[in-house]
Biopython code that builds the backbone (N, CA, C, O; Angstrom):
import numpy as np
from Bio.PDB.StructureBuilder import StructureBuilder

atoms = [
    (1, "UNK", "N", (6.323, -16.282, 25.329)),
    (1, "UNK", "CA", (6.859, -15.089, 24.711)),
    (1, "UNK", "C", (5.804, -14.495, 23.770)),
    (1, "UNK", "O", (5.066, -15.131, 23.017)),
    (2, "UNK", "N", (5.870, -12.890, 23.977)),
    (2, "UNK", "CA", (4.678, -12.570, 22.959)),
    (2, "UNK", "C", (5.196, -12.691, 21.456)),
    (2, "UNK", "O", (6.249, -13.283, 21.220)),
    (3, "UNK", "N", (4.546, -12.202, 20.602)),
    (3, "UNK", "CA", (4.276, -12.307, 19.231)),
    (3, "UNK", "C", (4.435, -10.850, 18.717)),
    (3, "UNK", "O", (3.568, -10.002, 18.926)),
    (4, "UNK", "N", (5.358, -10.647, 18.169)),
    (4, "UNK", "CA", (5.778, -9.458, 17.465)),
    (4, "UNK", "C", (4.357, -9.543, 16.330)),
    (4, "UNK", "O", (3.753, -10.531, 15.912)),
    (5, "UNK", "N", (4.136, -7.978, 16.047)),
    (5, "UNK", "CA", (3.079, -7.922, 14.944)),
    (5, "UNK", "C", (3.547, -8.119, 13.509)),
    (5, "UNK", "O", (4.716, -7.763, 13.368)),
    (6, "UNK", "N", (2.896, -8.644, 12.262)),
    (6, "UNK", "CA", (3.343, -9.109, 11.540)),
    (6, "UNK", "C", (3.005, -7.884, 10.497)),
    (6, "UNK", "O", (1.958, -7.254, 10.350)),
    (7, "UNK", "N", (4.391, -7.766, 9.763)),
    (7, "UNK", "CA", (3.634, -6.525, 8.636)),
    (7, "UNK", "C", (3.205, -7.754, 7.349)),
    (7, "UNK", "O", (3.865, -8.711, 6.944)),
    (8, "UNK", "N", (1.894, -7.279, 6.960)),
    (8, "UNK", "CA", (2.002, -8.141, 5.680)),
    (8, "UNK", "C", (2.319, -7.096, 4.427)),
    (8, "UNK", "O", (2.473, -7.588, 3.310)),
    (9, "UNK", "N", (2.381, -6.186, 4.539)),
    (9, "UNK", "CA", (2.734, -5.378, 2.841)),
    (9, "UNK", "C", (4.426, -4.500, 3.311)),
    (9, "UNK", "O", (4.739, -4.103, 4.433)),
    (10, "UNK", "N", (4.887, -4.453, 2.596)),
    (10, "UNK", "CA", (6.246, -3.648, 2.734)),
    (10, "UNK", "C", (6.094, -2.845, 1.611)),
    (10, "UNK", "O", (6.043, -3.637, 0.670)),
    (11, "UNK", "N", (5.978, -1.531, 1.121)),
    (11, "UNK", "CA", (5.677, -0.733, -0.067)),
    (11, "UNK", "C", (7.135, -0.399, -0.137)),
    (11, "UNK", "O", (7.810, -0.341, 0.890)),
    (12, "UNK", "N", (7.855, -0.082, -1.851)),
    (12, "UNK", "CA", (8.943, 0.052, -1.936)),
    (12, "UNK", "C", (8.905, 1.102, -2.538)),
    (12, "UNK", "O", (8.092, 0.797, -3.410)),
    (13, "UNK", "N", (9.274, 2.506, -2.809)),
    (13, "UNK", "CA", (9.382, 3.378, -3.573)),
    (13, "UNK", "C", (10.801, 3.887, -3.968)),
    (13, "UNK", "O", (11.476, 4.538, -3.170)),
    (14, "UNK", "N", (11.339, 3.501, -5.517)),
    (14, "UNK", "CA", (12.336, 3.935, -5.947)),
    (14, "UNK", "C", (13.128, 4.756, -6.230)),
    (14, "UNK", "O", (14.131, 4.046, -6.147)),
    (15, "UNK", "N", (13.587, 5.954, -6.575)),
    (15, "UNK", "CA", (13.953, 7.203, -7.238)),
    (15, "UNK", "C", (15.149, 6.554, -7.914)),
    (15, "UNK", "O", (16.084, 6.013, -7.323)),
    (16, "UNK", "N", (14.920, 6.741, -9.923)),
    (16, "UNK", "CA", (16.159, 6.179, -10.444)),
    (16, "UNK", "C", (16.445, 6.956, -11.109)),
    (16, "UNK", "O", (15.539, 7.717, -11.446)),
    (17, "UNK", "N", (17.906, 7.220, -11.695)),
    (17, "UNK", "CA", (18.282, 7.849, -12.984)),
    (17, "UNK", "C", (18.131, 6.555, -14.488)),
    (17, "UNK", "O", (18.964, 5.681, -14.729)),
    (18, "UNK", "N", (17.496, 6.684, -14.877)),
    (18, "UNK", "CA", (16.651, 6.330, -16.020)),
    (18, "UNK", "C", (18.469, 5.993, -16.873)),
    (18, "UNK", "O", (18.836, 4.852, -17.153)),
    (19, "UNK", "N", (19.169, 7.015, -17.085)),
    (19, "UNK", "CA", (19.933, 6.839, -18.205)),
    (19, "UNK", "C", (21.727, 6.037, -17.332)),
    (19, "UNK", "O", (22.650, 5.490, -17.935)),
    (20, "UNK", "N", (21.630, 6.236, -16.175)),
    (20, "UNK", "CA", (22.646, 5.741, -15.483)),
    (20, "UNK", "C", (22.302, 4.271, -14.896)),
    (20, "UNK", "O", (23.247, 3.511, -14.688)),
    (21, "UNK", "N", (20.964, 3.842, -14.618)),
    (21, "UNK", "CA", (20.347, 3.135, -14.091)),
    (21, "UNK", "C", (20.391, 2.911, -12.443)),
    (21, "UNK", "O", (19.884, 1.980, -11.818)),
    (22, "UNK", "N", (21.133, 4.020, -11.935)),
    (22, "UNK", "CA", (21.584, 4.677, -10.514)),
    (22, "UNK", "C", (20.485, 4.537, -9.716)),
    (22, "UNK", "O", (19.432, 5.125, -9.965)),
    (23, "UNK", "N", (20.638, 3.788, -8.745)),
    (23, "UNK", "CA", (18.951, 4.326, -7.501)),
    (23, "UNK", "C", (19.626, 5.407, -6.797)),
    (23, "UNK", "O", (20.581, 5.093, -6.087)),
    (24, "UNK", "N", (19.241, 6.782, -6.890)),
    (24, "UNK", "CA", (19.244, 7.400, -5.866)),
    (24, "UNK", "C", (18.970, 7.832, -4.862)),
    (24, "UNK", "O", (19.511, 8.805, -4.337)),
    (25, "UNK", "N", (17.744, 6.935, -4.252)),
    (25, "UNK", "CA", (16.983, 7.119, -3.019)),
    (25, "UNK", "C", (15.754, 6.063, -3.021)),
    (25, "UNK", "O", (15.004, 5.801, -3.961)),
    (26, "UNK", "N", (15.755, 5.621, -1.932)),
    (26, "UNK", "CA", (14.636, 4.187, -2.213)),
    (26, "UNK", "C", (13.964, 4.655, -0.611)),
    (26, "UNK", "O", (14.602, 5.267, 0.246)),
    (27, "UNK", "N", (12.862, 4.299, -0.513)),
    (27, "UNK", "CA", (11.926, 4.641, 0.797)),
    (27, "UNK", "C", (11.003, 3.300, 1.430)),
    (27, "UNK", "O", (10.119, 2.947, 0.649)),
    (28, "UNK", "N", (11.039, 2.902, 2.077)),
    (28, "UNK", "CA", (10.336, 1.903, 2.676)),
    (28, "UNK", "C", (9.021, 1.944, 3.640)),
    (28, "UNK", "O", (9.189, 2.408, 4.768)),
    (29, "UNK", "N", (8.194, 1.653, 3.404)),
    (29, "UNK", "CA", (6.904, 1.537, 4.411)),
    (29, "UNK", "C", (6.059, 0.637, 4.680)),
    (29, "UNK", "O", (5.531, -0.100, 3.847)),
    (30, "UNK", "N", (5.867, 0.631, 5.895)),
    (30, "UNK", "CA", (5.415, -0.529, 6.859)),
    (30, "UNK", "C", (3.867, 0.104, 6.679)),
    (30, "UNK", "O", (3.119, -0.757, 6.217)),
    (31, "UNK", "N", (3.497, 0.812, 6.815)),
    (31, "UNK", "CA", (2.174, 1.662, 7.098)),
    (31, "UNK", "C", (1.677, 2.283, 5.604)),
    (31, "UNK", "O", (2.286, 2.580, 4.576)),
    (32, "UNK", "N", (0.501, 2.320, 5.942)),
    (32, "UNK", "CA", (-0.861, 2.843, 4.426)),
    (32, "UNK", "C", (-0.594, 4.397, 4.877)),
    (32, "UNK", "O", (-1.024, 4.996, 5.862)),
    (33, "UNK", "N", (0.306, 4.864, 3.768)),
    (33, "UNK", "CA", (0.534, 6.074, 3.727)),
    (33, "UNK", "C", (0.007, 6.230, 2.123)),
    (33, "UNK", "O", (-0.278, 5.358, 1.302)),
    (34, "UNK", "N", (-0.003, 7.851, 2.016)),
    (34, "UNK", "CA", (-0.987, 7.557, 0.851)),
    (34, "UNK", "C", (0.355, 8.337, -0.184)),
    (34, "UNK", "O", (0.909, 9.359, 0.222)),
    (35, "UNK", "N", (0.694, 7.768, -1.355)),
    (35, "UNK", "CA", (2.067, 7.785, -2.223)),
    (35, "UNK", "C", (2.227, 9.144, -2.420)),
    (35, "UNK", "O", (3.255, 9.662, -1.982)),
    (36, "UNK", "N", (1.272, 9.933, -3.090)),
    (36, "UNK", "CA", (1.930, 11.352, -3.454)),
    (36, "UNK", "C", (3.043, 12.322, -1.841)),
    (36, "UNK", "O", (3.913, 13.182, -1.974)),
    (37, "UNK", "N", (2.626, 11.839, -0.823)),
    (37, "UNK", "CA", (3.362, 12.712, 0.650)),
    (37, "UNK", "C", (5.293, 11.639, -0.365)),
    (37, "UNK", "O", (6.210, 12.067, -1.066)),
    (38, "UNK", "N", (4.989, 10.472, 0.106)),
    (38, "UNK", "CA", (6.128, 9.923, 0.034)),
    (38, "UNK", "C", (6.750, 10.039, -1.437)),
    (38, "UNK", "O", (7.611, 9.178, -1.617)),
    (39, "UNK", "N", (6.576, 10.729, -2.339)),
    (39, "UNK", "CA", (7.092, 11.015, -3.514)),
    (39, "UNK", "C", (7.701, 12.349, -3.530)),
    (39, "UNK", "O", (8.836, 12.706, -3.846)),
    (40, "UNK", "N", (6.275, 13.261, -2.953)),
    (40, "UNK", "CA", (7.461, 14.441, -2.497)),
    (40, "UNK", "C", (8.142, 14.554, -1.638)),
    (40, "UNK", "O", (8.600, 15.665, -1.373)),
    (41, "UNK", "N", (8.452, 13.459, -0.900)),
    (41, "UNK", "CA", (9.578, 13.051, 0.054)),
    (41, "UNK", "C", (11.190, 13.258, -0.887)),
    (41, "UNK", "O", (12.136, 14.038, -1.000)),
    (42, "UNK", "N", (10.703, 12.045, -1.371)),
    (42, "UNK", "CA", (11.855, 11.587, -1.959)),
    (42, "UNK", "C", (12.140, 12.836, -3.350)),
    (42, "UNK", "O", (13.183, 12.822, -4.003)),
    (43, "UNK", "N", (11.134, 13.732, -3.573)),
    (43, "UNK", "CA", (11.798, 15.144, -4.360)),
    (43, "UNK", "C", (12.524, 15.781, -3.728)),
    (43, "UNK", "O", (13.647, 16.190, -4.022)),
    (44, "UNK", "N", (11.829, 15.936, -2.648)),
    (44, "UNK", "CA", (12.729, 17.277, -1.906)),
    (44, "UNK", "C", (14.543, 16.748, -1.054)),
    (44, "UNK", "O", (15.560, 17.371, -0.747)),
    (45, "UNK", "N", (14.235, 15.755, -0.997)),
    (45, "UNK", "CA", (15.258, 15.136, -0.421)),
    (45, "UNK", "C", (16.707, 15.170, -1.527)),
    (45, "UNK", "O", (17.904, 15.449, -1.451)),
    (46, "UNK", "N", (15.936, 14.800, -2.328)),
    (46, "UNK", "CA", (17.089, 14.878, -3.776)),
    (46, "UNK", "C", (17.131, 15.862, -4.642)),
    (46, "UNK", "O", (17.722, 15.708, -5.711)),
    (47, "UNK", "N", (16.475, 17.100, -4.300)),
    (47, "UNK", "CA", (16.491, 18.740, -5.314)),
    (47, "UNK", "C", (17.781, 18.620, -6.065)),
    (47, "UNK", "O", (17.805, 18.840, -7.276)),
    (48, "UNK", "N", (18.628, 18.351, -5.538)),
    (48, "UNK", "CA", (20.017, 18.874, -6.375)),
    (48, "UNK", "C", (20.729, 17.946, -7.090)),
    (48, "UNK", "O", (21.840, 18.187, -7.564)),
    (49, "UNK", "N", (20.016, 16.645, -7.222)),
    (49, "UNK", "CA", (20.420, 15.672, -8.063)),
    (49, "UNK", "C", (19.278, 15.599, -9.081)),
    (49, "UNK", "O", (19.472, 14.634, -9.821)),
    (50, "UNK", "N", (18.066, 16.318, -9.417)),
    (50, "UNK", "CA", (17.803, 15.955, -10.054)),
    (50, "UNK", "C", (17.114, 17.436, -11.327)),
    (50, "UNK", "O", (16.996, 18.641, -11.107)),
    (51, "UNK", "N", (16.810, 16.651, -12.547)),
    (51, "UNK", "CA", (16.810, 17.904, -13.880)),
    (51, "UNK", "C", (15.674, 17.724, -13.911)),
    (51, "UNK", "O", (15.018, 18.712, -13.581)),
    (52, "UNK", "N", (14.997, 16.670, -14.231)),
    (52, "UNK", "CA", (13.735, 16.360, -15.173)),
    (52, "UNK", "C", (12.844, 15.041, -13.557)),
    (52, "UNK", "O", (13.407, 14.602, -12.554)),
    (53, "UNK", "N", (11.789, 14.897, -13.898)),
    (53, "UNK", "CA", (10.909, 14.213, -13.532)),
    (53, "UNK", "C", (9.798, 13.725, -13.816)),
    (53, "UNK", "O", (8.776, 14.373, -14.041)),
    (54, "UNK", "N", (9.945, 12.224, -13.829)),
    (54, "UNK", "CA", (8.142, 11.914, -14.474)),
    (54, "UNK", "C", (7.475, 10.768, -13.518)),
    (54, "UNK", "O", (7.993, 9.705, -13.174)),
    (55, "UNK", "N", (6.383, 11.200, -13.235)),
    (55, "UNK", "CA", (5.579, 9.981, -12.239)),
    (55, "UNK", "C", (4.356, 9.806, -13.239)),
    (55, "UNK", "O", (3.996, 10.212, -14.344)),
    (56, "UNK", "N", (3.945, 9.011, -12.270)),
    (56, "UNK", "CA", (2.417, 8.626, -13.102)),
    (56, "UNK", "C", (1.629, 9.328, -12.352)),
    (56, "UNK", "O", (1.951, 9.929, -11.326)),
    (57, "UNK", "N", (0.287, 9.253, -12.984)),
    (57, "UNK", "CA", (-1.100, 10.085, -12.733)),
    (57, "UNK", "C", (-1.421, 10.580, -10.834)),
    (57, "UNK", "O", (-1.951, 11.620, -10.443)),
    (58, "UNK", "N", (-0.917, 9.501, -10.037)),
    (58, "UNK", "CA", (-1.015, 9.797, -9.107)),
    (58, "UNK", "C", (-0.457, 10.732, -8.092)),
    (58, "UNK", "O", (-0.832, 10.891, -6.930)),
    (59, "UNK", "N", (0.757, 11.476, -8.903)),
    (59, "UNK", "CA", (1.303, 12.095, -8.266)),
    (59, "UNK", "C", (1.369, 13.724, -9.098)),
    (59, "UNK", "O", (2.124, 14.359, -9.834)),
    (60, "UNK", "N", (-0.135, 13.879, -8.325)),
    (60, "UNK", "CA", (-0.620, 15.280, -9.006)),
    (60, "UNK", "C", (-0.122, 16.503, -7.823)),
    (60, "UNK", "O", (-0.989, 16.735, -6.981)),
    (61, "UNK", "N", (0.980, 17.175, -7.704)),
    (61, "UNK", "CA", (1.096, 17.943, -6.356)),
    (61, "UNK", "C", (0.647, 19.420, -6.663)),
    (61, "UNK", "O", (0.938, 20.423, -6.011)),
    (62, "UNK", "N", (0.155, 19.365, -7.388)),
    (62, "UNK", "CA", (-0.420, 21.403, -7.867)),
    (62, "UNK", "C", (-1.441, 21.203, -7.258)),
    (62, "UNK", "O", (-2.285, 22.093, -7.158)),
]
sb = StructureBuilder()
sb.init_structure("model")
sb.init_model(0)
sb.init_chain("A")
sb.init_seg("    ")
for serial, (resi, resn, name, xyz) in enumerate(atoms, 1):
    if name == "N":
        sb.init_residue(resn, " ", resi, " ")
    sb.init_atom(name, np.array(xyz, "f"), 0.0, 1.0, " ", f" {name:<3s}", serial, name[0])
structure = sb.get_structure()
Protein backbone atom coordinates (compact mmCIF):
# COMPACT_ATOMS: atom_id res chain seq x y z
CA UNK A 1 0.00 0.00 0.00
CA UNK A 2 1.32 3.42 -0.86
CA UNK A 3 2.19 6.08 1.66
CA UNK A 4 0.03 9.03 1.95
CA UNK A 5 2.31 12.31 2.03
CA UNK A 6 3.06 13.55 5.34
CA UNK A 7 2.29 17.27 6.20
CA UNK A 8 4.86 18.28 8.73
CA UNK A 9 3.61 22.01 9.61
CA UNK A 10 -0.23 22.68 10.00
CA UNK A 11 -0.36 26.75 10.29
CA UNK A 12 -3.34 27.89 12.44
CA UNK A 13 -4.73 31.32 11.99
CA UNK A 14 -7.25 32.68 14.53
CA UNK A 15 -9.75 35.62 14.28
CA UNK A 16 -10.87 36.48 18.05
CA UNK A 17 -13.02 38.93 19.81
CA UNK A 18 -10.48 40.06 22.34
CA UNK A 19 -13.31 41.19 24.89
CA UNK A 20 -15.81 38.11 24.42
CA UNK A 21 -12.96 35.73 23.98
CA UNK A 22 -15.24 34.35 20.89
CA UNK A 23 -13.19 32.67 17.87
CA UNK A 24 -14.87 33.86 15.05
CA UNK A 25 -13.16 32.27 12.25
CA UNK A 26 -10.04 30.03 12.41
CA UNK A 27 -8.22 28.97 8.92
CA UNK A 28 -6.04 26.05 8.45
CA UNK A 29 -3.05 25.33 6.11
CA UNK A 30 -1.31 22.52 4.87
CA UNK A 31 0.79 24.63 2.32
CA UNK A 32 3.54 27.81 2.58
CA UNK A 33 1.16 30.39 1.83
CA UNK A 34 2.45 33.63 2.63
CA UNK A 35 0.07 35.17 5.91
CA UNK A 36 -0.95 38.63 4.82
CA UNK A 37 -3.43 36.74 1.50
CA UNK A 38 -4.80 34.52 4.49
CA UNK A 39 -5.52 37.41 6.91
CA UNK A 40 -7.31 39.24 4.39
CA UNK A 41 -9.13 36.16 4.00
CA UNK A 42 -10.33 35.92 7.14
CA UNK A 43 -11.24 40.11 6.96
CA UNK A 44 -13.28 39.95 4.27
CA UNK A 45 -15.02 36.91 5.25
CA UNK A 46 -16.06 38.51 8.57
CA UNK A 47 -16.72 42.48 7.38
CA UNK A 48 -19.82 42.57 9.37
CA UNK A 49 -18.71 41.19 12.56
CA UNK A 50 -16.11 43.18 12.96
CA UNK A 51 -15.33 47.27 14.40
CA UNK A 52 -11.73 47.55 15.12
CA UNK A 53 -8.61 45.45 14.05
CA UNK A 54 -5.07 44.88 15.03
CA UNK A 55 -2.36 42.52 13.50
CA UNK A 56 1.18 42.68 13.76
CA UNK A 57 3.78 44.21 11.41
CA UNK A 58 3.23 41.66 8.87
CA UNK A 59 0.11 42.38 7.80
CA UNK A 60 0.79 45.60 5.91
CA UNK A 61 -2.21 45.55 3.06
CA UNK A 62 -1.89 49.39 1.75
Amino acid sequence: MDELPRVHTLKTTALVDVKSQTVLDVQYMTEKRCDTQLGWQLVRHNTGELHNLAADKGYNWQ
